[in-house]
N, C-alpha and C positions, 0 to 999 in steps of 0.2 A: 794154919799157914795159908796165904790166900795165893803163893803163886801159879795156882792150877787156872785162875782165870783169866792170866797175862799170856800165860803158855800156850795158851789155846791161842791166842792170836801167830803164835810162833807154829810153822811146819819145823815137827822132829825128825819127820821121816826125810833121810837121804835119798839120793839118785846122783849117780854117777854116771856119766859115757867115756864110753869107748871109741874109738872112729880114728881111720886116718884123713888127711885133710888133700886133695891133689887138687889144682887150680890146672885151666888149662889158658896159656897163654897165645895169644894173635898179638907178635911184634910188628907186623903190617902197617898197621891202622895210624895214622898220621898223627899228632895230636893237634887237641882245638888250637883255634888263636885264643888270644888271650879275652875273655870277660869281661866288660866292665864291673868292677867290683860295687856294690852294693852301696849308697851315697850315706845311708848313717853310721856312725863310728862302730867300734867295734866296743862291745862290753867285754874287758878283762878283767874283771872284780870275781872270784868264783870260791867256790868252796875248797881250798887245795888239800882238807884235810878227807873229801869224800873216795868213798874208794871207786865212783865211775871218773874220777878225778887221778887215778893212778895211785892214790897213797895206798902203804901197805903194813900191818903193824905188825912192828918186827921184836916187840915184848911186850906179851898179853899181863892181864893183872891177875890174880887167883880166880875161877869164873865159878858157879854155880852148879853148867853144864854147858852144854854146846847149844841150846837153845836160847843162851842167857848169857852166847861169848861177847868180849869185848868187839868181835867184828861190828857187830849190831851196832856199836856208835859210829859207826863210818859210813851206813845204810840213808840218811836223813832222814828217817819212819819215826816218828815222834812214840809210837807206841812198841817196837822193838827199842831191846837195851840188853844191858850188863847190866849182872848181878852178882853179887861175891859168895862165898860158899857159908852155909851157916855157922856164923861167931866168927867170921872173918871181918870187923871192922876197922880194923886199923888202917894206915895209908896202904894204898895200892897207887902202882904206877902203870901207864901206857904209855909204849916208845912206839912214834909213828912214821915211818920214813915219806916223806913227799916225792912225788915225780918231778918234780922242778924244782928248782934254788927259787924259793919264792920271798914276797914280803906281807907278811900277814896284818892285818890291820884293826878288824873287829875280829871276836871269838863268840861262840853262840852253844849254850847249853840248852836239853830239856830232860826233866823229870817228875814231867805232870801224870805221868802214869805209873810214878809207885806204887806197889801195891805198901801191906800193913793196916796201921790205926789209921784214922781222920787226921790225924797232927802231917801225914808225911814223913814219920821219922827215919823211914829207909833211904828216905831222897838224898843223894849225895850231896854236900853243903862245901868244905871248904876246899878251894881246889886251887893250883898252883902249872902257873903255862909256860913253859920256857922252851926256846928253839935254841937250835946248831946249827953252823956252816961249815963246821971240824971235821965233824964226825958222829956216830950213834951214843960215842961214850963220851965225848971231850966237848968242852968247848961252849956249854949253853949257858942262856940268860933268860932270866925272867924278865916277860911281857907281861906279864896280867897275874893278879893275885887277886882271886876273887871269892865271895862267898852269895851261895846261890840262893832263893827260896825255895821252901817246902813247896812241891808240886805244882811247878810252874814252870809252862814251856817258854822258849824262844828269851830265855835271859843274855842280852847282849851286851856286850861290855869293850868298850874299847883298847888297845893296847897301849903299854906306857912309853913302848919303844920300837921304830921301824928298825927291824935287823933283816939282813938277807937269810934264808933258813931252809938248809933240807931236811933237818928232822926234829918232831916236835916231842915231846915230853909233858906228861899230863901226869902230878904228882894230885892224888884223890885221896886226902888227908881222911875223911869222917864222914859221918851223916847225920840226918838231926836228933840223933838220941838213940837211932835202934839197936839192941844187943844183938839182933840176928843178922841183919845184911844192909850193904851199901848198894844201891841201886840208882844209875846213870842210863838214859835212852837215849840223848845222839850229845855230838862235838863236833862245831863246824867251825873252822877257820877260814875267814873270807880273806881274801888279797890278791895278789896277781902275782901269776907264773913268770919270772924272767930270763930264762933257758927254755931250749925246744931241743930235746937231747933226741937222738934216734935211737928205740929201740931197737934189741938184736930179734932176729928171728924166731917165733915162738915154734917152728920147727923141730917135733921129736916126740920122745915117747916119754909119758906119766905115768909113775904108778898114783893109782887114787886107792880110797877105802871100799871103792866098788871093783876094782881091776885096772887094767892097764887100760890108759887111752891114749889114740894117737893124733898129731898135728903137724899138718903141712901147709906152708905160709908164700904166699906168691904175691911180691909186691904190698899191700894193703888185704891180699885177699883170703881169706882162707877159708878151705873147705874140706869135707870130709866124713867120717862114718863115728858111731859108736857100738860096742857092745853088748845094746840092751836092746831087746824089742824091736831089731832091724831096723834101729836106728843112726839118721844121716844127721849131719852138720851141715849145714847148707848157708849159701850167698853170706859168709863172715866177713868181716873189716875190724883191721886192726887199725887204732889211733893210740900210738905211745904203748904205755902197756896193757891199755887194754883192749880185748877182743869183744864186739858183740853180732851175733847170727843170729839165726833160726833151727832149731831144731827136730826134729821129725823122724816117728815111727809109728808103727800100728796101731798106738792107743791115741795119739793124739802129736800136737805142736806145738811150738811157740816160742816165743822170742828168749833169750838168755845172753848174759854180759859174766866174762869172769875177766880178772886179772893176775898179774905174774908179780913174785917180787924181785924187788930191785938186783937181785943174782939172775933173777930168770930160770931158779932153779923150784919153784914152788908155785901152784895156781890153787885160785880160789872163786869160785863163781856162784851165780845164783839162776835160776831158771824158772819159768811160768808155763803155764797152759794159756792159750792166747784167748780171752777174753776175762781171763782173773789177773790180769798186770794189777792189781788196785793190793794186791797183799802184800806180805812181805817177801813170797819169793822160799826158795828150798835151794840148800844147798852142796855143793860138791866139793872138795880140795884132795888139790895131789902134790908127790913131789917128780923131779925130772930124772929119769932115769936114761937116757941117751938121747943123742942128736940125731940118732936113725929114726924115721916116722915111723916103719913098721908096715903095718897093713891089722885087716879085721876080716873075722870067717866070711861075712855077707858081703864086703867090698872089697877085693883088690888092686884098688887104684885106678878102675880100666875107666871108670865114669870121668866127664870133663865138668869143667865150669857152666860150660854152654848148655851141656847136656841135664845137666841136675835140673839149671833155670826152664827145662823143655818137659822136664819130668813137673816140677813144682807147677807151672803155667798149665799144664794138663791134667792137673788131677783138681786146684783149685782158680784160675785162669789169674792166678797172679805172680810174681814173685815180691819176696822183700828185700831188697839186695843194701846190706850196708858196707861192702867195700867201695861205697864212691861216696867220698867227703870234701868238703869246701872247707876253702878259710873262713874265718868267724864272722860272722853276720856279712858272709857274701855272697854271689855266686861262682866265683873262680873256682874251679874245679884243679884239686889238690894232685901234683903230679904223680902220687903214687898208686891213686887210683886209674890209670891206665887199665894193669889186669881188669879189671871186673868190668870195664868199658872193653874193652875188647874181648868179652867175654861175651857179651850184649853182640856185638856187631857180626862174631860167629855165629851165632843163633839166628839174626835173620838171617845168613845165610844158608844156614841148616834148615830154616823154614823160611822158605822162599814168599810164601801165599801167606804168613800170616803179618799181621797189622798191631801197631802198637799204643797205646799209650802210656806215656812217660808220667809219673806221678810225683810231685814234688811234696813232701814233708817238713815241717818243721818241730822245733818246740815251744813252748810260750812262754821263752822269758822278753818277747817285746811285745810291741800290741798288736792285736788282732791283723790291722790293718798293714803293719810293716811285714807280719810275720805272711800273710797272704802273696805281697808281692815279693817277700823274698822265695817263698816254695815256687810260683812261677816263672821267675827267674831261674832260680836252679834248675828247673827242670827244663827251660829254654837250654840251658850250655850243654847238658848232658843229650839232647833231641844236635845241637851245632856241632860233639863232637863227634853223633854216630853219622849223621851227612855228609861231614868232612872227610870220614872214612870210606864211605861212600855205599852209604844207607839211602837209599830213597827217602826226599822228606816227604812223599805221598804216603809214606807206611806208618808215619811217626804220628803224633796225636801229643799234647803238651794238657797237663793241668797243673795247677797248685791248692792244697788244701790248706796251706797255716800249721797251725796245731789243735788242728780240728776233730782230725783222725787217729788219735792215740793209742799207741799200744804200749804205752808205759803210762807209770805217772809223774804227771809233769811238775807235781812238787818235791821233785829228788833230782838228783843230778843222772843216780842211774834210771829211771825214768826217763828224763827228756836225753839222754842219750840213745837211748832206744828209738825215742821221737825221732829224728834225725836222720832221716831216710830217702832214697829215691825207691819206689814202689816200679814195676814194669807190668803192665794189664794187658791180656789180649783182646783186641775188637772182636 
């Protein structure tokens, strides 16, 4: 059997944190005027089936193992996948809930990295698409009937019918011959979200398969501790349901995105050591065991916002702060990123002497050249709303990098959501 050489591309080994999350707020601070918004349109074509997209599968198919779950088709990693348990090839189904009532348009498979014979025959082959707007049980219709090629990625296929759709259904009838396993690596469904629902508060305490971990959510922002390795949660932003931060303890850092499902009562995340974002990432899942955050042996709450970004800036002279988000291909800065901007504005107050530069990020789904003056841009409105507050702009400092400076990869959704950043640098 050859899956030991697929496997290896997969991390087995879990990690989980623990941490509570406490944001500390300055209602003070004025907010900006308003932005000029960004002169090219806005791209709303997107993957609604990715899970940096908020989707969440709410019925797995039979799986292999947990290296080989059906999550991995939500990943966009051509080379992660599902795989079905040996002599399981009969249909298997994936129930996918979406974060938005969307309208799906094209569908996009890959299975260029089965493993098996030369032929492909593990590659999944006929497979059957159908959305809801009812419900998870009721109410769906087939869009796409399609039958795939033996190991071939990026098979895109148009839909036969525009329906509005919160959850998708993916009936995985066969493969091309193999008696041992039916084997799929990603599912993208492209369209446009037509709801912008508010999430509730991720707020409280999980149990996971590593212990308990805690979260505390302030506007867009959140932050906090884990119980591993005197491990923090630092400068987090939440968009919808999903959360993505930075992580940190004595072995090491780095960026991490998980999501919540549609109850808000289950999370699932992935995490990296910061300069191996190009993998597939390791992952964590819990469920929610109360609305109380709790606390962690090494933090009890007493650290602020300000203060973490004072601690992070002094040990590596930067922060990564993803509680501050813009509307889609603009610079308006999104009103619930407040906390994490008045989190910025206590800080130079707490450090009176030091100087700053404002870094603007993007990701690269336009060209070089839009994606350039959009990071300078944003990084202008976030330098006009700490002056407005009444920052000295002698302190401030403005650049923009594009998607230059990557800490994800920028062919995933959860990738270029990582991208997506204001960075803070000390002079």
């Amino acid at each position: 059997m050859f899956f030991l050489s697929i496997r290896q591309v997969l991390p087995v080994a879990l990690m989980l944190f623990t941490g509570q999350f406490v944001a500390d707020v300055q209602a003070a601070a004025p907010p900006p005027p308003p932005a000029p918004a960004t002169a090219v349109a806005a791209v709303t074509e997107i993957n609604v089936t990715s899970y940096a997209n908020g989707a969440w599968i709410l019925k797995k198919p039979a799986e292999y193992n947990e290296a080989w779950s059906a999550f991995w088709l939500l990943d966009e990693r051509a080379l992660t996948g599902w795989a079905t348990p040996n002599g399981s090839v009969g249909p298997q189904e994936v129930l996918i809930a979406l974060a938005e009532e969307s309208v799906i348009k094209t569908v996009e498979f890959d299975n260029a990295s089965a493993d098996g014979d030369s032929e492909g025959s593990r590659s999944a082959k006929d497979i059957v698409v159908q959305v809801s707007n009812q419900g998870p049980t009721t109410g769906f219709e087939t869009i796409a009937t399609v039958s795939l090629k033996a190991r071939q990625d990026k098979q895109r296929f148009s839909v036969i019918k525009l329906t509005p759709a919160r959850w998708v259904k993916l009936t995985i009838k066969n493969n091309h011959g193999s008696a041992e396993y039916i084997e799929l690596f990603d599912f993208r469904a492209f369209g446009e979200q037509k709801t912008k629902t508010v999430a509730a508060s991720v707020s409280g305490t999980y149990a996971t398969n590593y212990g308990n971990f805690h979260l505390q959510q302030e506007g867009a922002s959140v932050f906090g501790c884990y119980e591993h390795g005197g491990g923090l949660v630092t400068n987090g932003g939440v968009e919808g349901r999903v959360t993505r931060f930075t992580w940190t303890q004595t072995t090491g850092r780095g960026p991490a995105i998980f999501a919540f499902s549609p109850d808000g009562k289950e999370v699932l995340g992935i995490w990296w050591y910061d300069g191996q974002t190009d993998g597939p990432g390791e992952l964590w899942y819990g469920t929610k065991t109360s609305d109380s955050v709790g606390s962690c042996p090494h933090w009890k709450g007493v650290q602020t916002a300000s203060s973490q970004m004072a601690k992070d800036i002094g040990e590596t002279g930067r922060v990564r702060i993803y509680g501050i988000s813009f509307d889609i291909d603009s610079d308006v800065i999104k009103p619930e990123s407040k906390t994490a901007l008045d989190s910025i504005v206590k800080l130079t107050k707490e450090k009176p002497d030091w100087k700053f530069t404002i870094e603007g990020h993007t990701d690269s789904t336009a060209t070089a050249a839009h994606n350039q003056t959009l990071s300078e841009k944003r990084a202008a409105s976030v330098k006009l709303y700490l002056v407005t507050a009444g920052v000295a702009a002698t302190r401030l400092n403005t650049l923009g990098f594009g998607a230059t400076k990557q800490v994800g990869d920028n062919n995933t959704s959860i990738g270029r959501a990582q991208n997506r950043r204001v960075e803070l640098v000390k002079n």
